[in-house]
N, C-alpha and C positions, 0 to 999 in steps of 0.2 A: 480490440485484439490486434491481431500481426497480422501484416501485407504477406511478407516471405522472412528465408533466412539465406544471408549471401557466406560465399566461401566454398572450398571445394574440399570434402572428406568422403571417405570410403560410400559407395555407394549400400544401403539398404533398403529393403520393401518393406514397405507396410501394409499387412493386410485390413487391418481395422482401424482406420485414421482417426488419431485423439482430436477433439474438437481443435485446439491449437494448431492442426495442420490443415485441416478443414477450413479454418480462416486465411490460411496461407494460403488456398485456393489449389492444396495439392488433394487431388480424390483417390478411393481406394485402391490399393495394388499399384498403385504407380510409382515408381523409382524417383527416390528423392536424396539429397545427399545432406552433409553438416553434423550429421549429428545419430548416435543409433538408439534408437527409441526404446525405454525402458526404464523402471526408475530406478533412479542411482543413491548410491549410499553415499550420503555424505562424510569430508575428512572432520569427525566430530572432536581431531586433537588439535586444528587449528581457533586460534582461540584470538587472533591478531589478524588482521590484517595486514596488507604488505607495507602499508606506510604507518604502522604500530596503534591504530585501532584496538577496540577491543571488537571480537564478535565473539556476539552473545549469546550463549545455548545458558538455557536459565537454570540447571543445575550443577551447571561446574561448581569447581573452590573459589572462581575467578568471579561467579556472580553471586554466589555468599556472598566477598569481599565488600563487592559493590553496592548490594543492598546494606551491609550495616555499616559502612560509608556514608552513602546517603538518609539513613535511619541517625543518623547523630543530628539530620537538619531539617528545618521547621516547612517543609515546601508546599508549596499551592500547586497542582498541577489541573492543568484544563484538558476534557477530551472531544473533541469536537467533530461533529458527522453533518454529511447536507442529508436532507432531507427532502425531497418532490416526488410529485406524481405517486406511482404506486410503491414508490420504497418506502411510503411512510406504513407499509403492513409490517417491516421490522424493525421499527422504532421500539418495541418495548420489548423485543428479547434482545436488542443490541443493549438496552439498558439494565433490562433484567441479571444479565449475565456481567457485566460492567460491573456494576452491585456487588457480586459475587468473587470477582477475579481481579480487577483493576487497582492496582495497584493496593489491596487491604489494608483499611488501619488509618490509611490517608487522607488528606484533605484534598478532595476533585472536586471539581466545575465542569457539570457537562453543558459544553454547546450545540446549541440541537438549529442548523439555518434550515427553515423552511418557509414554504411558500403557502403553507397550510398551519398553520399555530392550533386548530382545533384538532392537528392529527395529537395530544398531549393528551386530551382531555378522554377522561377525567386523569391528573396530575399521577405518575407513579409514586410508589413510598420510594425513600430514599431513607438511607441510614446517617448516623450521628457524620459531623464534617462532611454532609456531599450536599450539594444543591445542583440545581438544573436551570439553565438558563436560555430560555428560547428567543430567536434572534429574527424578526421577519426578513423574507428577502420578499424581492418582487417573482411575482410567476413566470417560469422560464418555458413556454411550451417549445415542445420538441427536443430531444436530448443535444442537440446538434450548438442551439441558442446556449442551453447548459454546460457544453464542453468549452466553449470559448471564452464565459463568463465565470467558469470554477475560480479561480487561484484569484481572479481578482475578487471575488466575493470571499475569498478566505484573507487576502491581504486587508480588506476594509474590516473585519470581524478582526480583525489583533488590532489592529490601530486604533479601534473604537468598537467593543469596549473592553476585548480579552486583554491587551497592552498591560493596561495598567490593575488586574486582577490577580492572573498568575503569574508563576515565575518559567515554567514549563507550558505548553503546548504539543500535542498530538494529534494527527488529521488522520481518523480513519474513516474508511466505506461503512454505511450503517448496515450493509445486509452481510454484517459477520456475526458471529458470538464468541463469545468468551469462554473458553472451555478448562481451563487449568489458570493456576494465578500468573500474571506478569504484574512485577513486583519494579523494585528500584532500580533493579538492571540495567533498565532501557535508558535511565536519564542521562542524560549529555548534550553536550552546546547543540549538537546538528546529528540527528538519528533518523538515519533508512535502515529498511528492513529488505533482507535478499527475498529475490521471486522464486518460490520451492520451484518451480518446472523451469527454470534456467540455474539454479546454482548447482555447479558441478558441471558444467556442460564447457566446451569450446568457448573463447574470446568469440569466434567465427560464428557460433549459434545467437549471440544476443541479437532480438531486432530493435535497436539503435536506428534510428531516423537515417537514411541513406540518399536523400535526396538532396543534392549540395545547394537549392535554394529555399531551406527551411533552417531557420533560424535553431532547430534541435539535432541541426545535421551534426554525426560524428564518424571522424574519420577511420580509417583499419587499424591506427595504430593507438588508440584512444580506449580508456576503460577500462576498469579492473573487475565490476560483476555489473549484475544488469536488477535493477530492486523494483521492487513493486507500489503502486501506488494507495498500496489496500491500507499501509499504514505508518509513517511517518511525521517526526515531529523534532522537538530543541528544546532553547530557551524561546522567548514570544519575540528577543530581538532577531535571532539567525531564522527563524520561522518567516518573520512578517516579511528579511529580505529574498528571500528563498521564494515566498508567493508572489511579492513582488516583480521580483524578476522573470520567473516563468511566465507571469499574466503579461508582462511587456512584451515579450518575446511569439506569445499567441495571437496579442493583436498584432504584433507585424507583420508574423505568417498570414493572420486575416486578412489585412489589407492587398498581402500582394496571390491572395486567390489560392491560400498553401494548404493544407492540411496534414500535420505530422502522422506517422502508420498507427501508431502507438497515445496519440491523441497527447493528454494531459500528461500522460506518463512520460513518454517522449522527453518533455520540456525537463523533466522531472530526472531524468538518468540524465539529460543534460548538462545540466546544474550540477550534479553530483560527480561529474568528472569534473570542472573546474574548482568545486569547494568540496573536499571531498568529505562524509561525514566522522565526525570525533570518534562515534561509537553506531558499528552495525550489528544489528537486529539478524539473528539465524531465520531459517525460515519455519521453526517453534512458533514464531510470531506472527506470520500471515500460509496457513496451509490450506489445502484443499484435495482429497483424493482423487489421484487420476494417473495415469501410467505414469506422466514425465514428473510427478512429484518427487522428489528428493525421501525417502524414509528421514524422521526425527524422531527424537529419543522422546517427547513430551508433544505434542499438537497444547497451544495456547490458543492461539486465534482463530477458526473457522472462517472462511470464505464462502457463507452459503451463494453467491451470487456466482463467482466463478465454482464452484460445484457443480452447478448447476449446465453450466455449458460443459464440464467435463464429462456432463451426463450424455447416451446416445438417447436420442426419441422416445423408446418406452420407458426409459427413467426418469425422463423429464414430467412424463405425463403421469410416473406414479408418485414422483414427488410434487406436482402441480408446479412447475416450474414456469 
């Protein structure tokens, strides 16, 4: 999660801090500025972004379009999740609901990296054109070994053997579900998806990497939204550079003793101010309830994992979080 949030806006109190500012290290009733806490309605007629994108709320006219667009062509798309330690307990409703909502009708390749290949067994069903394809990595213990090695362990997983499979690629967190269809819409060269508790909010509220010797550092006048790392993806060629480059950029922070606020993601809204994506994803596509979530007209993705931090203590403990 988030260190802080820099910039100066109208001062408000919060009496019951949403986990997100609880990371920022701000505690209850005490005067915080940036931003006023509540969830915001999204502008759901913006449908462009400002350098002529599409952003994608999945039942406009605009994503009909794009779905029977893309339904004239024959595509392979891959959906790919890491796997370790205890997230393999939601391996199979990540798939269960995959099954269900994932792009219907089409031909997918799920990739499943883990460090555990028995978390499969026994094999889920799968429906007509889908197959599953498990991909050993080496055991990373400590989550810490695991954020430094992500992007490079996704860059080697397209080079060999997702490359040369499909034509598309999607990286998402496996402690989500799939809760309504996400269809064709999303396909395009280079696709991020907005963070529901930052879009709508100030330039001034994104926490962007702020530390000008980190390799994800961005300046005040830099970036247009702030996207989340729950679920983005391409073709398998702007994917492989895209993790490429992020994993370069980790280990140099590595070497020189750095660590981005924002970890993996960081590198990741990095990247996305310099390429910026063809086609972005609403936050239909990665939600989770909690005060600073954005309302949307459709919830597709589920974030049970940050759910779950949205939760205060006794919600954690009746959902066994």
């Amino acid at each position: 999660m988030f260190n802080f949030l820099h910039g100066r806006k109208p001062t408000v109190t919060v009496q019951s801090p949403h986990p997100i500012f609880q990371s920022l290290g701000m505690a209850s009733g005490r005067e915080m500025t940036d931003m006023v806490v509540g969830r915001a309605a999204p502008p759901q007629t913006s449908v462009e972004t400002p350098w002529g994108a599409p952003l994608v709320w999945g039942d406009t006219r605009n994503s009909v379009w794009r779905r029977a667009k893309f339904a004239q062509r024959d595509i392979h798309t891959g959906l790919l999740a890491l796997v370790v330690g205890r997230y393999a307990q939601f391996v199979r409703r990540f798939l269960s609901s995959a099954e269900t909502y994932f792009l219907p009708g089409r031909t997918v390749t799920y990739y499943i990296l883990t460090d555990n290949p028995r978390t499969l067994e026994p094999p889920i069903e799968l429906g007509p054109e889908r197959q599953l394809k498990v991909v050993p990595i080496a055991e990373f213990p400590g989550w810490e070994r695991l954020y430094y090695r992500r992007m490079a362990l996704l860059a080697d997983a397209i080079r060999d053997p997702i490359g040369s499979e499909v034509e598309y690629i999607f990286c998402a967190d496996i402690d989500q579900e799939f809760v309504a269809p996400v269809g064709e819409e999303i396909l395009g060269d280079l696709v991020a998806t907005l963070h529901p508790e930052l879009y709508g909010m100030p330039r001034n509220a994104f926490p962007y990497e702020v530390e000008e010797t980190s390799s994800a550092y961005v300046e005040d006048d830099e970036g247009d939204y702030y996207y989340t790392s729950e679920l983005y993806g391409g073709l398998v060629s702007e994917m492989y550079r895209l993790a490429r480059a992020c994993s370069l950029l980790i280990l140099q922070d590595q070497a020189n003793g750095v660590t981005a606020r924002g970890f993996e993601e960081s590198y990741l809204n990095r990247y996305l101010i310099n390429h910026r994506p063809t086609c972005v994803l609403s936050p239909e596509y990665s939600w989770w309830d909690s005060a600073l979530a954005t309302n949307v007209p459709v919830q597709r993705l589920l974030s049970l994992g940050r759910q779950c931090e949205a939760f205060d203590m006794q919600k954690r403990e009746e959902h066994k979080c």
